[in-house]
C-alpha positions as CSV (number, residue, x, y, z in Angstrom):
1,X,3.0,29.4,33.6
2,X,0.0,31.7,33.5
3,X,0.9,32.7,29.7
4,X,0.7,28.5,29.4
5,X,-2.9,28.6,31.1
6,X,-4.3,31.1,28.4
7,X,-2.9,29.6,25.6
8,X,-4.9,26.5,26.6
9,X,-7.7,28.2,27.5
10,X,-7.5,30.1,24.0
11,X,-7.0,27.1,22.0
12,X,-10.0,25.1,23.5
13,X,-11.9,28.0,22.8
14,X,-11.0,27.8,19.2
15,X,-11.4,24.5,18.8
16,X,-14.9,24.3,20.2
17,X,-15.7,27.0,17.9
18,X,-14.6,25.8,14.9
19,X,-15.8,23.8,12.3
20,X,-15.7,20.1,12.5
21,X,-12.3,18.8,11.4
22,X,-11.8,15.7,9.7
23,X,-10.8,12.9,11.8
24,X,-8.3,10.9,9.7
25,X,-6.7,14.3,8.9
26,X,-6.1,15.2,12.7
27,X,-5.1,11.7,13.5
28,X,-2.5,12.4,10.8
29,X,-1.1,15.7,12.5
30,X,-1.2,13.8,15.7
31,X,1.0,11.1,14.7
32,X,3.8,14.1,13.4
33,X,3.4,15.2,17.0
34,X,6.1,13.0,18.3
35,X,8.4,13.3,15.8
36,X,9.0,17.3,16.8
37,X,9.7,17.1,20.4
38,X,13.4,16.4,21.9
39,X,13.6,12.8,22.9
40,X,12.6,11.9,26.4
41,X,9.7,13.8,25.5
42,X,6.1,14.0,24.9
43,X,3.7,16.1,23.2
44,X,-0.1,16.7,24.8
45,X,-2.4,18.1,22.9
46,X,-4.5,21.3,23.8
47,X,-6.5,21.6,20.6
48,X,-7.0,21.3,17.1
49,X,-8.9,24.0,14.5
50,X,-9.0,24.5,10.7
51,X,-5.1,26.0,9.5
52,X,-5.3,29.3,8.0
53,X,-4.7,27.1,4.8
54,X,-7.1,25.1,2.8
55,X,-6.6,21.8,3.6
56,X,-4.9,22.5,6.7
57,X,-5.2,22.0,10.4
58,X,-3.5,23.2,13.8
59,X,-2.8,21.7,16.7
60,X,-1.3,23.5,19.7
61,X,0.2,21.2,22.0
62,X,2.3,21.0,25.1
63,X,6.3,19.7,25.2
64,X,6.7,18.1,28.1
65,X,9.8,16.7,29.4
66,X,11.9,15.4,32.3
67,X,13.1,18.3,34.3
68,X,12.0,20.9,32.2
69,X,9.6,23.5,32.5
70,X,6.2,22.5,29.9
71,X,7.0,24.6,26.4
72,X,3.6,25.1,24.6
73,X,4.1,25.0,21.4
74,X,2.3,24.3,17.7
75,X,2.0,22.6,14.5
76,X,0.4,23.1,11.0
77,X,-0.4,20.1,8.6
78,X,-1.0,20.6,5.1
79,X,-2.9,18.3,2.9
80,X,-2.3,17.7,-0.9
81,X,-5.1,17.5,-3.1
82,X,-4.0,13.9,-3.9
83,X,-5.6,12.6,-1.4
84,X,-7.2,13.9,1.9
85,X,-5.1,12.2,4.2
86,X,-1.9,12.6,1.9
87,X,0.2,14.7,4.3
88,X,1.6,18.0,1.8
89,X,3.7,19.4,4.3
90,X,4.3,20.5,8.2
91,X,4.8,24.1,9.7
92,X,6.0,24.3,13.5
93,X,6.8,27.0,15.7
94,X,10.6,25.7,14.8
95,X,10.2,26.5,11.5
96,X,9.5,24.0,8.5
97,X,10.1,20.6,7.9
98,X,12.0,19.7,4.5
99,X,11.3,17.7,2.2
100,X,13.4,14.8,2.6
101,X,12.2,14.6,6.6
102,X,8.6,14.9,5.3
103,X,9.7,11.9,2.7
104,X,10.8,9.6,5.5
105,X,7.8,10.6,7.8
106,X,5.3,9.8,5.1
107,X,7.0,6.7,3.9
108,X,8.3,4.9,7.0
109,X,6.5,6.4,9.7
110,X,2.9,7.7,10.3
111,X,1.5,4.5,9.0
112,X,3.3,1.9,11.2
113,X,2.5,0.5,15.2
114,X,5.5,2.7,16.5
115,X,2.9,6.3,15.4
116,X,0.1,4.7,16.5
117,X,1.7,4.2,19.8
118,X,3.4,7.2,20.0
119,X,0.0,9.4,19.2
120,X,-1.2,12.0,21.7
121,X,-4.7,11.5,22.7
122,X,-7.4,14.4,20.9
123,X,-6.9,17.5,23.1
């Protein structure tokens, strides 16, 4: 648990330092936010910063779910130069997210109500 409370601590810190991200961009990493924790679960966010990438951005984020400890964990988006919002790929602590998954998630996914819903609030 204490390990939990620096992490949050360290990625608030981060993000209040960092550069101003772009808001349709982070919106779009939040919407993949749901799609990488078990079911029955729910991401929170901690914080998001620039990626180590151009055109990239990090969020670290909480799992949280029924009778389980929380698992902090954390995502990369990359954006393609097609378009600033055009998502170019994903990154998590569980490794990365193929192309045909990325497909479906672009395609049938982070633009409908069900992401909206399902997006965690700005940590």
């Amino acid at each position: 648990m204490r390990t939990a409370v620096i992490l949050a601590a360290s990625a608030v810190a981060l993000a209040a330092c960092a550069p101003d991200l772009d808001p349709a961009q982070e919106r779009v990493c939040r919407r993949v936010l749901p799609t990488l924790v078990a079911e029955g679960g729910r991401a929170r966010v901690l914080g998001a910063a620039p990626g180590r990438a151009p055109r990239s951005i990090r969020i670290d984020f909480v799992e949280e779910r029924p009778g389980r400890p929380p698992l902090t964990r954390w995502v990369v988006c990359r954006f393609s130069e097609m378009s600033r919002v055009d998502l170019g790929g994903v990154l998590s602590d569980r490794g990365q997210v193929g192309e045909a998954a990325l497909y479906l998630l672009k395609h049938y996914y982070l633009d409908t109500p069900d992401a909206a819903a399902a997006e965690p609030a700005p940590g």
